[in-house]
mmCIF file of the N, C-alpha and C atoms, coordinates in Angstrom:
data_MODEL
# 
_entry.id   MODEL 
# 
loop_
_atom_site.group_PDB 
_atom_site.id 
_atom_site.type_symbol 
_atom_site.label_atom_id 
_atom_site.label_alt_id 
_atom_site.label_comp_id 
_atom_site.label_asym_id 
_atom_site.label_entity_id 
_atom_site.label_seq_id 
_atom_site.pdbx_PDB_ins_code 
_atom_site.Cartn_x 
_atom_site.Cartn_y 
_atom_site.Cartn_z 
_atom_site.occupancy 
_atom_site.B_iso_or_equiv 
_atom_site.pdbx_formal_charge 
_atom_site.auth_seq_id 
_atom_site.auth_comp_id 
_atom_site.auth_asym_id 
_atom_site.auth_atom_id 
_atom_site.pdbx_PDB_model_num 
ATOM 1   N N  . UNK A 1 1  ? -81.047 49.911  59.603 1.00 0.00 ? 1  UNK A N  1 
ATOM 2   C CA . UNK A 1 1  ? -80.480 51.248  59.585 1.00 0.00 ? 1  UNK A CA 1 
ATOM 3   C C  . UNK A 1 1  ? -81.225 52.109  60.597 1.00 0.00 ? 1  UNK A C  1 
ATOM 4   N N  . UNK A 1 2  ? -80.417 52.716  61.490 1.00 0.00 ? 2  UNK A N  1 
ATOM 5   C CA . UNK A 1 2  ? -81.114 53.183  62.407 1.00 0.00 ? 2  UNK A CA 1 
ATOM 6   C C  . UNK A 1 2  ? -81.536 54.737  61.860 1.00 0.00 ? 2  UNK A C  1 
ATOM 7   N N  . UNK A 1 3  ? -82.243 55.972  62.550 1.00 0.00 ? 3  UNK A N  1 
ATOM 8   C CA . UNK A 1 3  ? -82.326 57.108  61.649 1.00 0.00 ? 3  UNK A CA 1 
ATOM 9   C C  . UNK A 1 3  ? -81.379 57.828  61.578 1.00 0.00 ? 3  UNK A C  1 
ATOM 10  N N  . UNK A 1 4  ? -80.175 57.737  62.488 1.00 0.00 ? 4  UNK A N  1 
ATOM 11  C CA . UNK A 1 4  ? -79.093 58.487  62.517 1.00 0.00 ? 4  UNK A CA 1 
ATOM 12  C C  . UNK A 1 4  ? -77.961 58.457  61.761 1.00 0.00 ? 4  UNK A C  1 
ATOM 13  N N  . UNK A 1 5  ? -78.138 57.010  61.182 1.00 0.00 ? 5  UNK A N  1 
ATOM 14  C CA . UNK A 1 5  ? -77.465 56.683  59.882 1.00 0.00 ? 5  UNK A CA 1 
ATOM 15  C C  . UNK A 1 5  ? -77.987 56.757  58.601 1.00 0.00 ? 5  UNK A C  1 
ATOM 16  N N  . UNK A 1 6  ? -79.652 56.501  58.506 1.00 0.00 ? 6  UNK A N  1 
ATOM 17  C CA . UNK A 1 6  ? -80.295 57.144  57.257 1.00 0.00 ? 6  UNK A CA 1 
ATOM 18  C C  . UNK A 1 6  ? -80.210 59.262  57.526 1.00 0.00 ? 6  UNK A C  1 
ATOM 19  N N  . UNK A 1 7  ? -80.099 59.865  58.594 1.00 0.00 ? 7  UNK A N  1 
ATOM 20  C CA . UNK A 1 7  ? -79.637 61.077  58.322 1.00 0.00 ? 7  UNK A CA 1 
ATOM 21  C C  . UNK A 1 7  ? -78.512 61.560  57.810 1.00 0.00 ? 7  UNK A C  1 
ATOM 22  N N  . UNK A 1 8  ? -77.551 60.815  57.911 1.00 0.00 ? 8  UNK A N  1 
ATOM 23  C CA . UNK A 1 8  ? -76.274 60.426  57.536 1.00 0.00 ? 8  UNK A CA 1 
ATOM 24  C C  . UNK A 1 8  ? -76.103 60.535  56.258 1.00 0.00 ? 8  UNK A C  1 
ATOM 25  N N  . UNK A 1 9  ? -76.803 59.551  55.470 1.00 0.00 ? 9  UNK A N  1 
ATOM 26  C CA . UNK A 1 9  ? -77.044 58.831  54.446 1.00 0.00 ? 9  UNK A CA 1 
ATOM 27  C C  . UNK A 1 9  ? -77.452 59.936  53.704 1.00 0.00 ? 9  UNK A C  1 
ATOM 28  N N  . UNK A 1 10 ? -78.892 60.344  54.000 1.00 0.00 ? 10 UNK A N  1 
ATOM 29  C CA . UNK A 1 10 ? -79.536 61.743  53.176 1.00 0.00 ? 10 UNK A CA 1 
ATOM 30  C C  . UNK A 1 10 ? -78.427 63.041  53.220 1.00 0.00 ? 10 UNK A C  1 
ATOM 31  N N  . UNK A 1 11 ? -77.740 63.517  54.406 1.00 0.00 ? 11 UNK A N  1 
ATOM 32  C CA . UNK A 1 11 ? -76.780 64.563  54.248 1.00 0.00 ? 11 UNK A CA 1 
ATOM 33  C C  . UNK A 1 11 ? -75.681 64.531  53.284 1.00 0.00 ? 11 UNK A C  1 
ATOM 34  N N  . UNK A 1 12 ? -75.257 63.325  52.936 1.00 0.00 ? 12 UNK A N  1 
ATOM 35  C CA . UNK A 1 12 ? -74.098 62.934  52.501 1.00 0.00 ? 12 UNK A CA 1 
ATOM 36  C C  . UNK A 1 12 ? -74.497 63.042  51.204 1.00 0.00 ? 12 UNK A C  1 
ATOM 37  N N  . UNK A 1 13 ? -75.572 62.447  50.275 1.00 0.00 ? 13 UNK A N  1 
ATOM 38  C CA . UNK A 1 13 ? -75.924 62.128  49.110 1.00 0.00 ? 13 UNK A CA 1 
ATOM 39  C C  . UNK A 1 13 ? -76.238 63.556  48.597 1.00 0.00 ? 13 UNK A C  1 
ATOM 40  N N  . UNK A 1 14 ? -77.539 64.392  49.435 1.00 0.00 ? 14 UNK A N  1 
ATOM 41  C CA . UNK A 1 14 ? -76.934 66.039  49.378 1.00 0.00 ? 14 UNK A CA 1 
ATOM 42  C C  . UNK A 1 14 ? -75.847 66.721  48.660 1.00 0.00 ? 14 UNK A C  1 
ATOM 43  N N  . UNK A 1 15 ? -74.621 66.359  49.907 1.00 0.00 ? 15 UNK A N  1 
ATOM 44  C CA . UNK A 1 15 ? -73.699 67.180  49.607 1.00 0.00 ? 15 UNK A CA 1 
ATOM 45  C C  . UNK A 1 15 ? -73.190 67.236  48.789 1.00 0.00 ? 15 UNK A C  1 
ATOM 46  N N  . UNK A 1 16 ? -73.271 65.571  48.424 1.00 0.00 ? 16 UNK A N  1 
ATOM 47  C CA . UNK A 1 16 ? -72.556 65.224  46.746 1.00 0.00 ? 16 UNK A CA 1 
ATOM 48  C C  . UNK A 1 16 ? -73.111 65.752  45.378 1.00 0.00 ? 16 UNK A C  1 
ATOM 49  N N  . UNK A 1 17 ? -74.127 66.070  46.013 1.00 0.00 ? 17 UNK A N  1 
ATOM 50  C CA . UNK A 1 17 ? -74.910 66.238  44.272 1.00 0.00 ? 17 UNK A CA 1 
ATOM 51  C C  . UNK A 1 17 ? -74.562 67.708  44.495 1.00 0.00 ? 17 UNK A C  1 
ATOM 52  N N  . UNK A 1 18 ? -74.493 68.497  45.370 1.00 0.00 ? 18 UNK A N  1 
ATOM 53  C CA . UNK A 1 18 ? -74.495 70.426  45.815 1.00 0.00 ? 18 UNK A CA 1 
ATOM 54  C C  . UNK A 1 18 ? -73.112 70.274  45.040 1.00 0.00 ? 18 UNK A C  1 
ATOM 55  N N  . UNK A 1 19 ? -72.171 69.304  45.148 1.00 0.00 ? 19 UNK A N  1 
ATOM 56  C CA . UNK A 1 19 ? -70.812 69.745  44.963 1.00 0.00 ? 19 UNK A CA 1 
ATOM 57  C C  . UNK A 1 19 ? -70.525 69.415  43.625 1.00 0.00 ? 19 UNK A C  1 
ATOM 58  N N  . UNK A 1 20 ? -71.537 68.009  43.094 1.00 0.00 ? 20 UNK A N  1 
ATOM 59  C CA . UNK A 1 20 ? -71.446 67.694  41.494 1.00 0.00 ? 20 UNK A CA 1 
ATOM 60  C C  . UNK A 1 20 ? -71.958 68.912  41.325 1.00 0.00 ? 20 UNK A C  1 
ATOM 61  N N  . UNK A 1 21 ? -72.821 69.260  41.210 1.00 0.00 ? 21 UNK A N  1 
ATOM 62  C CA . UNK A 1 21 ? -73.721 70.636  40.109 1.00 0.00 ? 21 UNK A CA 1 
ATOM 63  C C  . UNK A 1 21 ? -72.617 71.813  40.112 1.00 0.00 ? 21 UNK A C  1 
ATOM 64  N N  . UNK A 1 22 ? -72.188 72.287  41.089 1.00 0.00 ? 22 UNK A N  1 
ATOM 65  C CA . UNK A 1 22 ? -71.762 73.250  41.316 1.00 0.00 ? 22 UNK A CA 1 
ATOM 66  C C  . UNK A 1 22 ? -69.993 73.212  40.582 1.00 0.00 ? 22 UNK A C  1 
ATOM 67  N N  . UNK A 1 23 ? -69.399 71.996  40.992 1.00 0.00 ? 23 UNK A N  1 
ATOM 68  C CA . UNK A 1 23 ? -68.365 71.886  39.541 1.00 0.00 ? 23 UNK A CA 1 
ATOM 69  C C  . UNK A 1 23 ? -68.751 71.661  38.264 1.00 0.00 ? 23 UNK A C  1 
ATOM 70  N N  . UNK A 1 24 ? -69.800 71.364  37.585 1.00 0.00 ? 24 UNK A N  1 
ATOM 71  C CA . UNK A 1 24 ? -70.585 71.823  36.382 1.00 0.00 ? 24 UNK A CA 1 
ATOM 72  C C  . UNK A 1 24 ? -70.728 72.825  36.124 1.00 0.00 ? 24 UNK A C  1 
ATOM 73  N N  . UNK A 1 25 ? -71.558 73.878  37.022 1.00 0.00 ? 25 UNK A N  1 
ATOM 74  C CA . UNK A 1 25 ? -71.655 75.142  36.512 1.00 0.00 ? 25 UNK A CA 1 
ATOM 75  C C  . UNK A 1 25 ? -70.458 75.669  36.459 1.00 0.00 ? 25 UNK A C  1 
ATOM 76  N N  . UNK A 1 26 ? -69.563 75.817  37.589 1.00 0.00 ? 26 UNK A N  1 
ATOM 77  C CA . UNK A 1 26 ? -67.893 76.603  37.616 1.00 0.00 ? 26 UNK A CA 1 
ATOM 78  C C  . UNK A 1 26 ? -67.269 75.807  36.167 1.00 0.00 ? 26 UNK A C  1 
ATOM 79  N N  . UNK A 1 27 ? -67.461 74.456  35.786 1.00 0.00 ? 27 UNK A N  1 
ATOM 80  C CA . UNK A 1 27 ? -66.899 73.874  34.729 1.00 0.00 ? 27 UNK A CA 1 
ATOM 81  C C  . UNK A 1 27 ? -67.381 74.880  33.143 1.00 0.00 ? 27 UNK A C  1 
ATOM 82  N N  . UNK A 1 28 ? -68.420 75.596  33.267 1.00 0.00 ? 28 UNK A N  1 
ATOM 83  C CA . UNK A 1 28 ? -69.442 75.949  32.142 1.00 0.00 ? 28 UNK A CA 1 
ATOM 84  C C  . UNK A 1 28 ? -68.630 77.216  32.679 1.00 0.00 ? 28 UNK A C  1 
ATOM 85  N N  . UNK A 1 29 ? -68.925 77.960  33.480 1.00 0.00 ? 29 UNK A N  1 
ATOM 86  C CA . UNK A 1 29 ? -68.458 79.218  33.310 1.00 0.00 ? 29 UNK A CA 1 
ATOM 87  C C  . UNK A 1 29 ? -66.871 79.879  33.008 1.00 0.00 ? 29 UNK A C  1 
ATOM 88  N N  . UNK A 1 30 ? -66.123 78.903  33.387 1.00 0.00 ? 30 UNK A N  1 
ATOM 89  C CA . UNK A 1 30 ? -64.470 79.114  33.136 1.00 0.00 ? 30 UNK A CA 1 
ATOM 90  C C  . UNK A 1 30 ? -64.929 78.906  31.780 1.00 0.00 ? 30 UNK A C  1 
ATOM 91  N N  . UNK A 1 31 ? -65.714 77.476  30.733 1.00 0.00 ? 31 UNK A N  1 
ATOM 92  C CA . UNK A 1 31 ? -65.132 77.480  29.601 1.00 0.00 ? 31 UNK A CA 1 
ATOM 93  C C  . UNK A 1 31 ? -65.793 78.776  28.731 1.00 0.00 ? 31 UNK A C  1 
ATOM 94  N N  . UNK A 1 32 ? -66.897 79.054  29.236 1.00 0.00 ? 32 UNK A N  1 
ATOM 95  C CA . UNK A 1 32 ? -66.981 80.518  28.605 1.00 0.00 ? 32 UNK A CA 1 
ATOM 96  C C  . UNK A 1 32 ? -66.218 81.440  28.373 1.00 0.00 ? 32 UNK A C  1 
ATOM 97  N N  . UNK A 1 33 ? -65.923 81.949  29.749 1.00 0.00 ? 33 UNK A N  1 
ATOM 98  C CA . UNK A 1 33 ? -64.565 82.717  29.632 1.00 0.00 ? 33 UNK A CA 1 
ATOM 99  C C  . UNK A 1 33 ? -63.369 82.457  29.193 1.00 0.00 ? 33 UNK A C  1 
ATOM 100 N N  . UNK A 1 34 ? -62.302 81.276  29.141 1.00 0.00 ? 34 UNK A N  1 
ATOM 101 C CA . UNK A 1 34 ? -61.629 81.082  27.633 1.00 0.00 ? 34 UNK A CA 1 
ATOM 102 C C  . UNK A 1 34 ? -62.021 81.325  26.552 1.00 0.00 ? 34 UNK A C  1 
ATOM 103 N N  . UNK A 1 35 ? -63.244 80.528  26.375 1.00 0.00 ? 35 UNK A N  1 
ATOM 104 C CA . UNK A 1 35 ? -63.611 81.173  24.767 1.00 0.00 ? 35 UNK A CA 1 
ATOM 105 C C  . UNK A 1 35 ? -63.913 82.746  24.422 1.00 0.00 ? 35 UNK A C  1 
ATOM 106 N N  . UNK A 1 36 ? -64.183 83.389  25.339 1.00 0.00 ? 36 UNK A N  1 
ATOM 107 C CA . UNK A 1 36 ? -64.489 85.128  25.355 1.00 0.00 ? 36 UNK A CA 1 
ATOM 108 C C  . UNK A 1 36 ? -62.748 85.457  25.201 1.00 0.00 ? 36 UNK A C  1 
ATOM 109 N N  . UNK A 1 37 ? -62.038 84.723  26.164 1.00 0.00 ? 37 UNK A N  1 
ATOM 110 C CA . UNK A 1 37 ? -60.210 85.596  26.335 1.00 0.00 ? 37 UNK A CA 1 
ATOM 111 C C  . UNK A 1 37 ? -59.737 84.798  24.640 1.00 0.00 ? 37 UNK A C  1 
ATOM 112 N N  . UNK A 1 38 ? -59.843 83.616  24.055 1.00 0.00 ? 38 UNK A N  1 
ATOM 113 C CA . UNK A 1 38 ? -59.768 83.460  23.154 1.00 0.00 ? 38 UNK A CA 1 
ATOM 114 C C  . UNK A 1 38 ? -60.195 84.251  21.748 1.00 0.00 ? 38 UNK A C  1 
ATOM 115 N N  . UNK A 1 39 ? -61.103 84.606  21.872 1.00 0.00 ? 39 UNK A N  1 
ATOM 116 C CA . UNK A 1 39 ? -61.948 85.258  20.819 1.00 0.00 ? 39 UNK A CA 1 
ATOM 117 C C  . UNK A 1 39 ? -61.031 86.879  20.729 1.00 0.00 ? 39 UNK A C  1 
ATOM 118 N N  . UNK A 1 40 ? -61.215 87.436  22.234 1.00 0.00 ? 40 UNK A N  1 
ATOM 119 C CA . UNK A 1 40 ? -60.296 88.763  22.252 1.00 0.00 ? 40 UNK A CA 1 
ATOM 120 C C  . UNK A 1 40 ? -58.946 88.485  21.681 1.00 0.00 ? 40 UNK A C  1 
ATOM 121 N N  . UNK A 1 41 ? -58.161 87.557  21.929 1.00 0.00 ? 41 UNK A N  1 
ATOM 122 C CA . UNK A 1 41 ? -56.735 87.476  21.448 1.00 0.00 ? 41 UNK A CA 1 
ATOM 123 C C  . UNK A 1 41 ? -56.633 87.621  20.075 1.00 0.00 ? 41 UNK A C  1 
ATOM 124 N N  . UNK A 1 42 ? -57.597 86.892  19.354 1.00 0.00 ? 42 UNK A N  1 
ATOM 125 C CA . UNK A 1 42 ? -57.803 86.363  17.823 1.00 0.00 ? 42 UNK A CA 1 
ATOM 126 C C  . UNK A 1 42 ? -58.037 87.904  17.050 1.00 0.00 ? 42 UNK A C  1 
ATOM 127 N N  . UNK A 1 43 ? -59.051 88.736  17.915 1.00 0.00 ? 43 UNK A N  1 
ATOM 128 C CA . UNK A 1 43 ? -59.196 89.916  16.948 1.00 0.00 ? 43 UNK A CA 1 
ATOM 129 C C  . UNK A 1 43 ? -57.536 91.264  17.383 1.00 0.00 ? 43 UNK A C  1 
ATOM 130 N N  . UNK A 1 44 ? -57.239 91.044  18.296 1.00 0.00 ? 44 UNK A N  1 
ATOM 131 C CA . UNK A 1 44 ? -56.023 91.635  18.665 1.00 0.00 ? 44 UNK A CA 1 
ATOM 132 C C  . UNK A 1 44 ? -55.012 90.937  17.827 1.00 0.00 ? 44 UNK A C  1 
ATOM 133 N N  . UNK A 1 45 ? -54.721 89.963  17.345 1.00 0.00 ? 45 UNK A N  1 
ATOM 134 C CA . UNK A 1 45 ? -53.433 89.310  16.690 1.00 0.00 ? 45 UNK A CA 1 
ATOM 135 C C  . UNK A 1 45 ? -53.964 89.783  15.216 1.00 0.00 ? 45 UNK A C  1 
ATOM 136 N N  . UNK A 1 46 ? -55.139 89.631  14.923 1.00 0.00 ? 46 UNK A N  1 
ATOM 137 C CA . UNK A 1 46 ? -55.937 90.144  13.647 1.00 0.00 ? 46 UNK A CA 1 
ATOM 138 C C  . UNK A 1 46 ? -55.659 91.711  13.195 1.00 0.00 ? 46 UNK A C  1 
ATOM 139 N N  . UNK A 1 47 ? -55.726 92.444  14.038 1.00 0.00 ? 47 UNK A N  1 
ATOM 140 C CA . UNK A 1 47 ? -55.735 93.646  14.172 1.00 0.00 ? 47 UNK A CA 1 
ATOM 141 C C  . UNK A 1 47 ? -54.009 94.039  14.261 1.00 0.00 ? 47 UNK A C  1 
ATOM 142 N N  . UNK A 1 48 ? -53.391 93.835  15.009 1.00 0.00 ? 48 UNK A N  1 
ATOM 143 C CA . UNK A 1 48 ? -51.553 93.072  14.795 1.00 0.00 ? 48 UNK A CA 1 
ATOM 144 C C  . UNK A 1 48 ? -51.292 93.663  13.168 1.00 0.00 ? 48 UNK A C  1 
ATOM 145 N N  . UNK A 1 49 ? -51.543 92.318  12.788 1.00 0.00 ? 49 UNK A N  1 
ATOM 146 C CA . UNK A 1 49 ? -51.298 92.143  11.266 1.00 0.00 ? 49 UNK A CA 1 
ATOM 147 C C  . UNK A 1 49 ? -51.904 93.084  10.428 1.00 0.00 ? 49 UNK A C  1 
ATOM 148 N N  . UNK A 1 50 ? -52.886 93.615  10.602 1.00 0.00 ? 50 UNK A N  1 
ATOM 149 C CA . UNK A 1 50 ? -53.381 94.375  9.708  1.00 0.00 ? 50 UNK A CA 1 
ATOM 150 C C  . UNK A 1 50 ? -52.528 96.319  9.804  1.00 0.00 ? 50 UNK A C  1 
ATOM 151 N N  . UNK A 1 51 ? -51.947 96.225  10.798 1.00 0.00 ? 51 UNK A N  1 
ATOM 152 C CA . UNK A 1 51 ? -51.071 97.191  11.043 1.00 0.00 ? 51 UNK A CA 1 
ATOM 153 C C  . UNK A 1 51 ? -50.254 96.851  10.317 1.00 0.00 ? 51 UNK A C  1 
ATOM 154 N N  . UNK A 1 52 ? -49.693 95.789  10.682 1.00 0.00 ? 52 UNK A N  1 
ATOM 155 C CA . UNK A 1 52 ? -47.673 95.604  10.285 1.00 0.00 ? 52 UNK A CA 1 
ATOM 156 C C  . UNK A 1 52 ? -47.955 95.207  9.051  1.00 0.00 ? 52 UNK A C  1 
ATOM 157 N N  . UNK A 1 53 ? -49.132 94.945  7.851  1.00 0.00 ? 53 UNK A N  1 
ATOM 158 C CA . UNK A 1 53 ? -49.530 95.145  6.720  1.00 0.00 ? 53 UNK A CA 1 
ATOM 159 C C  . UNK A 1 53 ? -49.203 96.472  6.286  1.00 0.00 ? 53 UNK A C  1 
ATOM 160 N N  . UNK A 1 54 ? -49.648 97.059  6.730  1.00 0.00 ? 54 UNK A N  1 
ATOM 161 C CA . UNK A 1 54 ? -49.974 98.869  6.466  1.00 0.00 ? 54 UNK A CA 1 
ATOM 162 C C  . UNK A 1 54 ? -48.809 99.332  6.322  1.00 0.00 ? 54 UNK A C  1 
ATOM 163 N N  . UNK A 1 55 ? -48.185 99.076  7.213  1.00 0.00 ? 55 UNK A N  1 
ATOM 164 C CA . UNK A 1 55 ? -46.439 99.772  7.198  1.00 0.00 ? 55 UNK A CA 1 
ATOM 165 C C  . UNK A 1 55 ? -46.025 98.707  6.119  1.00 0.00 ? 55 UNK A C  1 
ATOM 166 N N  . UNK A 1 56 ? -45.953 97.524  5.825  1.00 0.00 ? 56 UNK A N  1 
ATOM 167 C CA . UNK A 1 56 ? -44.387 97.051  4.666  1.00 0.00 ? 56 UNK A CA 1 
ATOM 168 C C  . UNK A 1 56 ? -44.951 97.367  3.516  1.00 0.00 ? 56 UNK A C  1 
ATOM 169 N N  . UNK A 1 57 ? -46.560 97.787  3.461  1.00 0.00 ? 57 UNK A N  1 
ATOM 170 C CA . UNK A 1 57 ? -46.966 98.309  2.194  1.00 0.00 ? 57 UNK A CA 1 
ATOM 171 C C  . UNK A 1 57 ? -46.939 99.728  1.662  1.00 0.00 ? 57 UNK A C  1 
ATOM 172 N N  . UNK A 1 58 ? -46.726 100.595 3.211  1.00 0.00 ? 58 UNK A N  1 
ATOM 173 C CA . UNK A 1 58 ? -45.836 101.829 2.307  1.00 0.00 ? 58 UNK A CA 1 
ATOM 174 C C  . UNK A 1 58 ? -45.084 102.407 1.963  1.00 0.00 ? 58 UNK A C  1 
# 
């Protein structure tokens, strides 16, 4: 292997791991945020019902 192909070699293996980690973290941070837009929906549909309670009960 000459060094221009072990530079090769080292750039490449680099890039792969910069680009694994980095769809991990973007993978971690979207699922946060579903679970945050999830959580908001749940107390809004919660909150929904507890209205349209209020009204057929008076």
């Amino acid at each position: 292997m000459s060094n221009m192909e072990l530079a090769l070699f080292i750039i490449t293996m680099a890039l792969i791991l910069v680009v694994g980690a980095a769809l991990l973290i973007g993978n971690r941070v979207v699922d946060r945020m579903v679970h945050e837009d999830s959580r908001e929906a749940e107390a809004l549909l919660a909150a929904a019902a507890a209205r349209n309670r209020q009204r057929t009960s008076a």
